[in-house]
N, CA, C and O atoms as a GROMACS GRO file, in nm:
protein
  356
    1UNK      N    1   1.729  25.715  18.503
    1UNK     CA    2   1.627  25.725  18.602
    1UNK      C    3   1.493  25.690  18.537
    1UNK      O    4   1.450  25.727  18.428
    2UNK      N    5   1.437  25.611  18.629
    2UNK     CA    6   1.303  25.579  18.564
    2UNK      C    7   1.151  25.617  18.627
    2UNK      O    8   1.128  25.557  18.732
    3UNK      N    9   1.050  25.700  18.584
    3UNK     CA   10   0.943  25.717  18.637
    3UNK      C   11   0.815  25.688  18.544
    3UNK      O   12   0.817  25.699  18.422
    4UNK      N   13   0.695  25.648  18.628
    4UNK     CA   14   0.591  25.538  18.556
    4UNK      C   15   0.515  25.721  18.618
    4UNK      O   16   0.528  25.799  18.712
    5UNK      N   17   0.414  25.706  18.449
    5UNK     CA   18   0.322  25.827  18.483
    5UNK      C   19   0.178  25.844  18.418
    5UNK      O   20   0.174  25.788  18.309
    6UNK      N   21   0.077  25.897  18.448
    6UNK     CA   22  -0.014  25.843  18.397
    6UNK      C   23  -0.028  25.904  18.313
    6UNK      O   24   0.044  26.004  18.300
    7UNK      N   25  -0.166  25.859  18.182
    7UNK     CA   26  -0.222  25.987  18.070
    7UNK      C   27  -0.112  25.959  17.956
    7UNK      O   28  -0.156  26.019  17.857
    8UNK      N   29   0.000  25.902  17.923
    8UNK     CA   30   0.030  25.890  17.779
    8UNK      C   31  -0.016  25.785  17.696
    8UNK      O   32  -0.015  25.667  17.728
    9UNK      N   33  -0.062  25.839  17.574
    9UNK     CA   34  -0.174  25.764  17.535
    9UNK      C   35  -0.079  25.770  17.361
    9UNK      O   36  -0.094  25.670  17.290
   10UNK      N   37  -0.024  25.839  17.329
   10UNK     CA   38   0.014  25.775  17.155
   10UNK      C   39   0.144  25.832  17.141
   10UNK      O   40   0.209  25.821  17.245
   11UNK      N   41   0.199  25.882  17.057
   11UNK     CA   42   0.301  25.890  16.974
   11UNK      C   43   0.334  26.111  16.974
   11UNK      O   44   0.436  26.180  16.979
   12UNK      N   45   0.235  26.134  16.969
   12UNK     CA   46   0.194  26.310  17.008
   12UNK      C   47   0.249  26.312  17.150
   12UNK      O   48   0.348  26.382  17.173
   13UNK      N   49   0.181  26.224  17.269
   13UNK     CA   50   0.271  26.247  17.411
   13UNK      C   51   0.414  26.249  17.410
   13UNK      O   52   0.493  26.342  17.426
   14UNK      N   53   0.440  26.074  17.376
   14UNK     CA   54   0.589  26.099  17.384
   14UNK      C   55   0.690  26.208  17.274
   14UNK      O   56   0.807  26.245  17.283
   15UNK      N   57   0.604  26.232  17.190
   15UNK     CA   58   0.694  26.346  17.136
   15UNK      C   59   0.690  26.485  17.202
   15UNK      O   60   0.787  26.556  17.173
   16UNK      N   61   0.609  26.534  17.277
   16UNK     CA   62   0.650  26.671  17.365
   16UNK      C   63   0.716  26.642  17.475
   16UNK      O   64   0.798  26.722  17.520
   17UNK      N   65   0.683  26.488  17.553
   17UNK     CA   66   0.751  26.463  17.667
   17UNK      C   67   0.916  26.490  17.641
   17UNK      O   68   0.997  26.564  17.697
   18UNK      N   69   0.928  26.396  17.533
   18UNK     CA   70   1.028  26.371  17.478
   18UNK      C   71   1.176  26.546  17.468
   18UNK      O   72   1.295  26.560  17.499
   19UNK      N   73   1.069  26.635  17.408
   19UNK     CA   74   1.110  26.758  17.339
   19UNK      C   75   1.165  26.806  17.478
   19UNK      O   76   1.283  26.833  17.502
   20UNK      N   77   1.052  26.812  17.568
   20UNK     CA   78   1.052  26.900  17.643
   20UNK      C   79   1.145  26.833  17.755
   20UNK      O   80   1.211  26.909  17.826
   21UNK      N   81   1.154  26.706  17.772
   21UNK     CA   82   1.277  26.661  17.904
   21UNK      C   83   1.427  26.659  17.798
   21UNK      O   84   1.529  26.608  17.843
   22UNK      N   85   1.424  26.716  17.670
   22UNK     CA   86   1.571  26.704  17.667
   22UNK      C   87   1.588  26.785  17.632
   22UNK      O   88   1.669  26.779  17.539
   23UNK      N   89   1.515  26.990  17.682
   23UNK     CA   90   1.549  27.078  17.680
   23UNK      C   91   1.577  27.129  17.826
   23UNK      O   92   1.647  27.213  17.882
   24UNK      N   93   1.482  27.030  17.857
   24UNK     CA   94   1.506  27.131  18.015
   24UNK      C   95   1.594  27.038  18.083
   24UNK      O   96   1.597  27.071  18.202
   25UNK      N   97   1.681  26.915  18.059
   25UNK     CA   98   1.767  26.839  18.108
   25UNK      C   99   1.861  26.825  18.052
   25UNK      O  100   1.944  26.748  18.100
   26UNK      N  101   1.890  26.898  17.922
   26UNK     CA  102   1.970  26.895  17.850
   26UNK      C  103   2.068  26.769  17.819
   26UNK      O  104   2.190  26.764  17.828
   27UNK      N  105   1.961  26.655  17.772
   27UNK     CA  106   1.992  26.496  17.781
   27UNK      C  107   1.970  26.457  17.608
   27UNK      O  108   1.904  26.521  17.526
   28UNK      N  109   2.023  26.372  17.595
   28UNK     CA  110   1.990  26.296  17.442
   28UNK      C  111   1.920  26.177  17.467
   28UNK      O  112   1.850  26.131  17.377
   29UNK      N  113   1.927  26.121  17.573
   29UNK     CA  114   1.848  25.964  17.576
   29UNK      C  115   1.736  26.004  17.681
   29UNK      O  116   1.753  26.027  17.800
   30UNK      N  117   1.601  26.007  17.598
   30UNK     CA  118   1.481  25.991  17.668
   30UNK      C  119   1.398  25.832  17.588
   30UNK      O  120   1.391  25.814  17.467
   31UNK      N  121   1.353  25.750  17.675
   31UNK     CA  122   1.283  25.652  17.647
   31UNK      C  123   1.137  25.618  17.712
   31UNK      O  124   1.100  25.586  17.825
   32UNK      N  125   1.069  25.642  17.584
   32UNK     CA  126   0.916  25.637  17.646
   32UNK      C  127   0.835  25.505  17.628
   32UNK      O  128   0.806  25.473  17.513
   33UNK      N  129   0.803  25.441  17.709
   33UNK     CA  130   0.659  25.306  17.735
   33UNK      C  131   0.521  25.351  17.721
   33UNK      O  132   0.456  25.376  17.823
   34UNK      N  133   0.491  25.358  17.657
   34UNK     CA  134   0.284  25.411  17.592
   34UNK      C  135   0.234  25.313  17.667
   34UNK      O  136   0.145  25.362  17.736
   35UNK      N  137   0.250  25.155  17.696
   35UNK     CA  138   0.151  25.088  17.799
   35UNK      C  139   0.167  25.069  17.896
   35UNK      O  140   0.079  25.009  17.958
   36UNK      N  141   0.300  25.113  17.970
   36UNK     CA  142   0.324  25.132  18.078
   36UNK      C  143   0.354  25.234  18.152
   36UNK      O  144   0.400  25.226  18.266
   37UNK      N  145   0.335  25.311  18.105
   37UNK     CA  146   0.403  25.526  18.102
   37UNK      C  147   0.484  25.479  18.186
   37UNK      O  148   0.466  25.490  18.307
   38UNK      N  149   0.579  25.425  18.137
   38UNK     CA  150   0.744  25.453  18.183
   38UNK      C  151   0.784  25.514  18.097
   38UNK      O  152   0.767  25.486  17.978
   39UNK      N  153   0.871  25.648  18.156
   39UNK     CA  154   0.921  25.731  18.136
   39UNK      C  155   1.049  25.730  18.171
   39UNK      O  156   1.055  25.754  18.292
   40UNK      N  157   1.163  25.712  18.122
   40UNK     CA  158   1.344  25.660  18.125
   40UNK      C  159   1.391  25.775  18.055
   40UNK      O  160   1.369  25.802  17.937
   41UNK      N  161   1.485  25.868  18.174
   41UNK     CA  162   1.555  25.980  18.115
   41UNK      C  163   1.690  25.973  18.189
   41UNK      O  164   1.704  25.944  18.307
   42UNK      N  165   1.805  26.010  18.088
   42UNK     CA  166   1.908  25.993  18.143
   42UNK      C  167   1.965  26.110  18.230
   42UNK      O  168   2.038  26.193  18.175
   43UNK      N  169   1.943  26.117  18.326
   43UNK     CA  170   1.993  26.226  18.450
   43UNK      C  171   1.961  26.142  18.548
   43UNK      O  172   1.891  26.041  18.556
   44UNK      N  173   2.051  26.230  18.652
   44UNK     CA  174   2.080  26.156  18.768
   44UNK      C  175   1.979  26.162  18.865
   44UNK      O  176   1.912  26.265  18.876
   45UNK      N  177   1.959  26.061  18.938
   45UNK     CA  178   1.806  25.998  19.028
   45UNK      C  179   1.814  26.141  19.119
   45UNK      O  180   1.698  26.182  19.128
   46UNK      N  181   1.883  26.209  19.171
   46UNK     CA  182   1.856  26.338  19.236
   46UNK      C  183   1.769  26.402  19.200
   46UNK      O  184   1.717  26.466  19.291
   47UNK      N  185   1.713  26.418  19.073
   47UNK     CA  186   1.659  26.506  18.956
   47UNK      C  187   1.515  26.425  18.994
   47UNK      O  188   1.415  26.492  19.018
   48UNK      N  189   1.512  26.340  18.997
   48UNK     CA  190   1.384  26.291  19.021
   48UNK      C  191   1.245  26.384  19.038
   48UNK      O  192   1.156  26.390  18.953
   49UNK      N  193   1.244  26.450  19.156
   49UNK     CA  194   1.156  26.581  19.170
   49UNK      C  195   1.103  26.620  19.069
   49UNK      O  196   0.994  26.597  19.016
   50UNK      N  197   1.250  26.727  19.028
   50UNK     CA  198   1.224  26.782  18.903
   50UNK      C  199   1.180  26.737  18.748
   50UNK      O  200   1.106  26.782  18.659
   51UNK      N  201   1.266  26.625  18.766
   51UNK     CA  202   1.157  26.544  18.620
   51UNK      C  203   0.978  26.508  18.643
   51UNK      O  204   0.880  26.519  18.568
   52UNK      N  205   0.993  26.469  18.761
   52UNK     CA  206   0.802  26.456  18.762
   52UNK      C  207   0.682  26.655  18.805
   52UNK      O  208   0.569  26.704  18.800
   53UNK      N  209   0.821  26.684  18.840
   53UNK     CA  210   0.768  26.853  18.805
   53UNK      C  211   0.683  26.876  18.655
   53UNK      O  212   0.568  26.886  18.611
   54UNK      N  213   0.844  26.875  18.606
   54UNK     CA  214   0.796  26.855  18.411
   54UNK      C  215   0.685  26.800  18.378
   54UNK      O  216   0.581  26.851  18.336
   55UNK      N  217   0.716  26.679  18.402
   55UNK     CA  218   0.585  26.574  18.372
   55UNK      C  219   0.451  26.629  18.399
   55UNK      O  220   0.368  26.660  18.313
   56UNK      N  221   0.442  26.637  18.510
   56UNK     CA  222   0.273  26.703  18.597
   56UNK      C  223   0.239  26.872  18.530
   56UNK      O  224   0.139  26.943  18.540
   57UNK      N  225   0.363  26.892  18.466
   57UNK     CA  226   0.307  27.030  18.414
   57UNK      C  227   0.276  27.018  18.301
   57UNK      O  228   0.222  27.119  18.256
   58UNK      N  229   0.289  26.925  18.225
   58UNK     CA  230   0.261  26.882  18.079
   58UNK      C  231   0.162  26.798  18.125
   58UNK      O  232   0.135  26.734  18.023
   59UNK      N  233   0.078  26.749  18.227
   59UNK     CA  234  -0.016  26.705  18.235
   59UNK      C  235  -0.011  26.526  18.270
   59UNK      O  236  -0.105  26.454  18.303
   60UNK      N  237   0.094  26.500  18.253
   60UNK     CA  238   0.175  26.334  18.277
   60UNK      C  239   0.243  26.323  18.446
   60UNK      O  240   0.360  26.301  18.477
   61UNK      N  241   0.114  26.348  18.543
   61UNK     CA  242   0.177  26.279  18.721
   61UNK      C  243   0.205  26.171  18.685
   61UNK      O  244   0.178  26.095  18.592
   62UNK      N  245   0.289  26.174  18.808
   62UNK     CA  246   0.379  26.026  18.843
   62UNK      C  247   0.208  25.990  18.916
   62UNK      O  248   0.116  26.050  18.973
   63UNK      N  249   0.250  25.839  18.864
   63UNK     CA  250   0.128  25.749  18.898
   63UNK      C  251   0.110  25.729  19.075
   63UNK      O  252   0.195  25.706  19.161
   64UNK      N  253  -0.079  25.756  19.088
   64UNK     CA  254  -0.120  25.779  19.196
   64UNK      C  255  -0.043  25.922  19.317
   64UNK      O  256  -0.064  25.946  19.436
   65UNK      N  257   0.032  25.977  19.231
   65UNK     CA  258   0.069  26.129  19.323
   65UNK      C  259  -0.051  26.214  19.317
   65UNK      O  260  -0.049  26.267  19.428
   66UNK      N  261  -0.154  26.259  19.254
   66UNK     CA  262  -0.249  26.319  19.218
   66UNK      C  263  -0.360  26.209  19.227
   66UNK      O  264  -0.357  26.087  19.209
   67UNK      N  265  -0.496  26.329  19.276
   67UNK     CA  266  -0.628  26.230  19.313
   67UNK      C  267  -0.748  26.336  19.232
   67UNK      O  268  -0.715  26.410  19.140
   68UNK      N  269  -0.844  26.331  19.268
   68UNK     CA  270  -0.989  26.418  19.187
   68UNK      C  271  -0.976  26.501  19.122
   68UNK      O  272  -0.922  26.478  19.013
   69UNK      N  273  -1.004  26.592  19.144
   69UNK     CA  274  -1.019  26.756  19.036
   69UNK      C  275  -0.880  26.712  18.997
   69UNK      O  276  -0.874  26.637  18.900
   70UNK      N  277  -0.728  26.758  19.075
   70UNK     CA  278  -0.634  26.752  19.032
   70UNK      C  279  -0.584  26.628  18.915
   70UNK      O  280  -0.507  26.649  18.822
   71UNK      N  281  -0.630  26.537  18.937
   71UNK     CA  282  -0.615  26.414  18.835
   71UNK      C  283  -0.720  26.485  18.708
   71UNK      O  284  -0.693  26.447  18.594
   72UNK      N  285  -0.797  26.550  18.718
   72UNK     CA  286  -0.888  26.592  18.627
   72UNK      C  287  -0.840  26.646  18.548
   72UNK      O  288  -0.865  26.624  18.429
   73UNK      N  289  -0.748  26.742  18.593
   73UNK     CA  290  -0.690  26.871  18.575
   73UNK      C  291  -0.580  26.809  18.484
   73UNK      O  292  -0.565  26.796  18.362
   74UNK      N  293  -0.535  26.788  18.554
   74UNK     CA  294  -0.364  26.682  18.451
   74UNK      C  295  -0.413  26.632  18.304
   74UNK      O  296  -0.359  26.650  18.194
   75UNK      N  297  -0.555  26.551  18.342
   75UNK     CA  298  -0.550  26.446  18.233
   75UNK      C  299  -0.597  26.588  18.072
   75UNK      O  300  -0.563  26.568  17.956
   76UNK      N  301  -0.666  26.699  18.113
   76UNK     CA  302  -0.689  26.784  18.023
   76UNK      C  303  -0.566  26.834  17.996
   76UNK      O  304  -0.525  26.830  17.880
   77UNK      N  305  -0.493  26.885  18.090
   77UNK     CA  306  -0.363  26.896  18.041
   77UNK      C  307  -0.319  26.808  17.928
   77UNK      O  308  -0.329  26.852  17.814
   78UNK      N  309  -0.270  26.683  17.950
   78UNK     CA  310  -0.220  26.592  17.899
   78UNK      C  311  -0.277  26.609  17.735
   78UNK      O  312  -0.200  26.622  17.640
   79UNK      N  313  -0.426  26.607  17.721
   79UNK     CA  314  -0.476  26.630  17.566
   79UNK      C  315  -0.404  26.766  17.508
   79UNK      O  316  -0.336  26.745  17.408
   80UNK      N  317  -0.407  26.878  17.546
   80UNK     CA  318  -0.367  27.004  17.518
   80UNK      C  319  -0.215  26.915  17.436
   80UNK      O  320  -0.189  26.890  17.318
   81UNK      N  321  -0.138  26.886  17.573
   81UNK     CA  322  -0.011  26.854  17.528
   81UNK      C  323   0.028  26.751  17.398
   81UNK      O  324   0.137  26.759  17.341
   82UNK      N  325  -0.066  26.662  17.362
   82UNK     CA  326  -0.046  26.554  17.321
   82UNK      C  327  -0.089  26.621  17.176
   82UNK      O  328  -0.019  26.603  17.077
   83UNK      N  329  -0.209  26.701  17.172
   83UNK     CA  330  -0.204  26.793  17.054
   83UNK      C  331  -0.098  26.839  17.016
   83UNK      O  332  -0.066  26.792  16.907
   84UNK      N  333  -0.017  26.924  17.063
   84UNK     CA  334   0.094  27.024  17.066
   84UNK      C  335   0.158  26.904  17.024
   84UNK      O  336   0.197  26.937  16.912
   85UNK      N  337   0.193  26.791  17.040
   85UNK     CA  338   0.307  26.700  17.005
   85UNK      C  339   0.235  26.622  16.847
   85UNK      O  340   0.310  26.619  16.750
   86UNK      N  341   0.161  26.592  16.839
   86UNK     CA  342   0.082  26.540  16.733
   86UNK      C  343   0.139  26.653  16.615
   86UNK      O  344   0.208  26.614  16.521
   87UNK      N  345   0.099  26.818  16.634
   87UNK     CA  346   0.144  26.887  16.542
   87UNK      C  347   0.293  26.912  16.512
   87UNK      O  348   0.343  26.952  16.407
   88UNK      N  349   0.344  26.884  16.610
   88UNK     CA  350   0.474  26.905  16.607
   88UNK      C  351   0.572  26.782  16.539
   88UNK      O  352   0.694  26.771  16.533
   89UNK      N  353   0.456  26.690  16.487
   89UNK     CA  354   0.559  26.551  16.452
   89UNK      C  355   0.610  26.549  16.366
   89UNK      O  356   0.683  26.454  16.339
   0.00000   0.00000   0.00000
């Protein structure tokens, strides 16, 4: 399944994205795009929802689902997270 999302910006994102969709999906193949925030996780397109759940709570909406404050809101998210993955590398 594939979803395009905004706010990943280096190598720190896709490593929490990464952590965190193959704990809570309990998957081995996650594949991340930095210039295109495509986001490719192997579970089934049903899941969809719930993977851009994940995403938007780590601060990474599916592109154009979120608008003002809320886009605001995400993209600070997204730094928090991208820290947390930076240390975690």
């Amino acid at each position: 399944m594939k979803i395009i999302v905004d706010n990943i910006k280096c190598v720190g994102c896709i490593n929490i994205i990464t952590k965190k969709l193959i704990a809570t999906f309990n998957t081995k193949k996650v594949n991340i795009n930095i210039e295109q925030g495509i986001v490719k996780i192997d579970v089934d397109s049903t899941k969809k929802s719930e993977v851009a759940q994940v995403l938007l709570n780590l601060g990474y909406p599916e592109i154009n689902s979120i608008h003002g404050f809320n886009s605001t809101k995400a993209k600070a998210k997204s730094f928090v997270s991208c820290t947390i993955g930076r240390i975690n590398i």
